[in-house]
C-alpha positions in Angstrom: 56.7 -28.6 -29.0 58.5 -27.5 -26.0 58.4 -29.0 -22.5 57.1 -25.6 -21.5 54.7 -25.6 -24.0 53.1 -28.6 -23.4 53.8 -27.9 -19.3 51.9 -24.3 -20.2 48.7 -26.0 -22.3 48.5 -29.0 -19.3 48.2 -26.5 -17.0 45.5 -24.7 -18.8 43.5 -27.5 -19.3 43.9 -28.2 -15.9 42.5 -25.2 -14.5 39.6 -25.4 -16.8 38.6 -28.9 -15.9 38.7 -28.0 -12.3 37.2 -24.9 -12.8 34.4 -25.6 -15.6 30.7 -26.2 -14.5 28.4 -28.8 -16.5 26.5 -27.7 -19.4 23.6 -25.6 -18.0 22.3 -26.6 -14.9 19.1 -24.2 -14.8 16.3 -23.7 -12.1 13.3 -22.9 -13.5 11.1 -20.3 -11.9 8.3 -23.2 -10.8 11.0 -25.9 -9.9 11.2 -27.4 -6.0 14.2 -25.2 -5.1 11.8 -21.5 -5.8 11.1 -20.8 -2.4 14.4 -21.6 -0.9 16.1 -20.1 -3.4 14.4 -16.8 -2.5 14.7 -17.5 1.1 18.5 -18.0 1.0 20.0 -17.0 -2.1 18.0 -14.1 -2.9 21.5 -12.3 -3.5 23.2 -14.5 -5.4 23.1 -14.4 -9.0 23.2 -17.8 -11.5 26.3 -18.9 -13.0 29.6 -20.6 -12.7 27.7 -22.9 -10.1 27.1 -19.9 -7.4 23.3 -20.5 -6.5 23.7 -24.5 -6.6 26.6 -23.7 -4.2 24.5 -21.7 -2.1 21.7 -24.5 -1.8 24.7 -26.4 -0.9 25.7 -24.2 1.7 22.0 -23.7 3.2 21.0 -27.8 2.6 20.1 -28.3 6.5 17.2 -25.8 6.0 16.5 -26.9 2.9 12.9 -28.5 1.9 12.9 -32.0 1.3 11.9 -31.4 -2.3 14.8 -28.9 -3.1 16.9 -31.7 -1.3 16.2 -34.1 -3.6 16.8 -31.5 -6.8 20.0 -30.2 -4.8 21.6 -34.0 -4.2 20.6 -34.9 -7.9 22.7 -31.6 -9.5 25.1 -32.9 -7.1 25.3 -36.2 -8.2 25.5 -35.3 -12.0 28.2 -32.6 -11.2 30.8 -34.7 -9.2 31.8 -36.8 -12.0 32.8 -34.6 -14.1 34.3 -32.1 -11.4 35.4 -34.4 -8.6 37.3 -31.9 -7.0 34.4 -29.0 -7.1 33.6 -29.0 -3.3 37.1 -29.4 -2.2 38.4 -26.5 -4.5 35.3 -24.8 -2.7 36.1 -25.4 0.3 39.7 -25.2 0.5 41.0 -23.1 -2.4 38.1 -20.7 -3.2 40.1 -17.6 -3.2 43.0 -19.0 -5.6 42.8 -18.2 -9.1 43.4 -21.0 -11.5 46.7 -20.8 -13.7 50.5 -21.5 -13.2 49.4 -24.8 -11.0 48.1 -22.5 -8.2 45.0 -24.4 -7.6 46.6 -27.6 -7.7 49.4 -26.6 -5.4 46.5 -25.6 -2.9 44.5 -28.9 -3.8 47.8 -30.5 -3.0 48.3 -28.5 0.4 44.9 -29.9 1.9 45.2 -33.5 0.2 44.7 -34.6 3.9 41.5 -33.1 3.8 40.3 -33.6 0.4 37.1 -36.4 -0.8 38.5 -39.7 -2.2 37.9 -38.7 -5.6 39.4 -35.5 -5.4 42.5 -36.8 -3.9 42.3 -39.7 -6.8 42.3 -36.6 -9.8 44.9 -34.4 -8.2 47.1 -37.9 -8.1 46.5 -38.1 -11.6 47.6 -34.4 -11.9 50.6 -34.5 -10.1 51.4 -37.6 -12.0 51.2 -36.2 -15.2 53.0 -33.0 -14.2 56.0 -34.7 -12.6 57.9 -35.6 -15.3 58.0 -32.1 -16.8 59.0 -30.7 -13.3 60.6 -32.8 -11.3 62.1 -31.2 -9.0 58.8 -28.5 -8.5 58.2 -29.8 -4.7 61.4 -30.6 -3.6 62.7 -27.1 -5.0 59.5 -25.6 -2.7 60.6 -27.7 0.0 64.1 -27.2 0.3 64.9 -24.2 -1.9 62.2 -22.1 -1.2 64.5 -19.2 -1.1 67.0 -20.2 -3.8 67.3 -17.2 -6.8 67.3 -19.5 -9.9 70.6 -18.7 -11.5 74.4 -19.2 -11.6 73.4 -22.7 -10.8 72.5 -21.8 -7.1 69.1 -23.9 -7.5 71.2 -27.0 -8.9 73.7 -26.6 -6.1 70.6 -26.4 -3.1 69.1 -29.7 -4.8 73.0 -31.4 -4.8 73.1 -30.6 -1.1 70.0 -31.9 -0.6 70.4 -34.7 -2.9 69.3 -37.4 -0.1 66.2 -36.0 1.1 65.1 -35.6 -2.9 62.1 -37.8 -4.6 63.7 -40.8 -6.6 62.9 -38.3 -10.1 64.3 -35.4 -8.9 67.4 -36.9 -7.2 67.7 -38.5 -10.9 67.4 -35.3 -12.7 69.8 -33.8 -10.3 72.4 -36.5 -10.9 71.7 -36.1 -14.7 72.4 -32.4 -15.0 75.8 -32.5 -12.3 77.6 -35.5 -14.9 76.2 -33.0 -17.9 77.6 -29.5 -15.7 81.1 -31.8 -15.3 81.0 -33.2 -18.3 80.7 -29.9 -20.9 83.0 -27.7 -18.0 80.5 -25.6 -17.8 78.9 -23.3 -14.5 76.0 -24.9 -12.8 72.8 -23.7 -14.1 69.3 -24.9 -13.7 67.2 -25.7 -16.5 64.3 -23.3 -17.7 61.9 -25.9 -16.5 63.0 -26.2 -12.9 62.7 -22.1 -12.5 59.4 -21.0 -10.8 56.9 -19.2 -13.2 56.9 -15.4 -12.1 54.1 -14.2 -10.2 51.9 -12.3 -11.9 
């Protein structure tokens, strides 16, 4: 299997961790949340987390039974989707897929909840080593057209300012450039995915 491959199927499983809800979270039509459900989320249909957002949204006006009910989906959801409320919050218009959502989850890590911050570590851990060169090719050749080894030529010149994996990559690919004779090109790897 391909870098790219196993880049494209991390990234997939990525999204759907962030994005997936916990097996059925249901309010019942009798339940303490009924009345404010009505009285604030009357327009917001069940699914994909929307009305327990809404609850979450509305909490200060909340009765202290539907408090309870709301704090204990809450509790039983942040385990499993640590990064729910900051993705929510920060990144609610970005749809998952070629590392969009954890590019904006990593543009607000300032602002992000402990445990978020602790999973998108993990994330960018784990995606480093098939891109390493991803932020500081955003960073310092943002407007760099891959190709004729114009990307590997930005990175060279910005070889100092370059995270220790990137500046090794880098290094690795000018000795293999010298060493075959060959024009500068970048790797498929250390291209940008097209926008779709």
């Amino acid at each position: 299997m391909t870098k790219d491959k196993i880049k494209a199927l991390f990234l997939a499983a990525m999204a759907a961790g962030l994005a997936a809800q916990p097996a059925k979270l249901a309010f019942a039509a009798d339940e303490p949340c009924a009345s404010d459900r009505m009285k604030f989320c009357a327009d917001v249909k069940p699914g994909g987390g929307q009305l327990l957002d809404c609850l979450n949204r509305n909490a200060a006006n909340l009765t202290p039974s539907c408090k309870t009910q709301v704090n204990e989906l809450n509790a039983a959801i942040v385990p499993a989707r640590p990064c729910a409320a900051d993705q929510d919050k920060f990144c609610r218009d970005v749809k998952p897929g070629g590392g969009k959502l954890l590019d904006c989850l990593n543009k607000n890590a300032a602002n992000l909840t402990a445990a978020c911050k602790a999973q998108v570590k993990e994330l960018n851990a784990a995606i480093v080593p098939a891109r390493p060169c991803a932020a500081d090719q955003d960073k310092f050749c943002r407007d760099v057209k891959p190709g004729g080894g114009q990307l590997l030529d930005c990175l060279t010149r910005n070889a100092a300012k370059l995270a220790a994996p990137c500046k090794a990559q880098v290094a690795k690919l000018n000795a293999d450039v010298k060493a075959a004779g060959k024009p500068k090109q970048a790797p498929a790897a250390q291209k940008k995915p097209a926008a779709k």
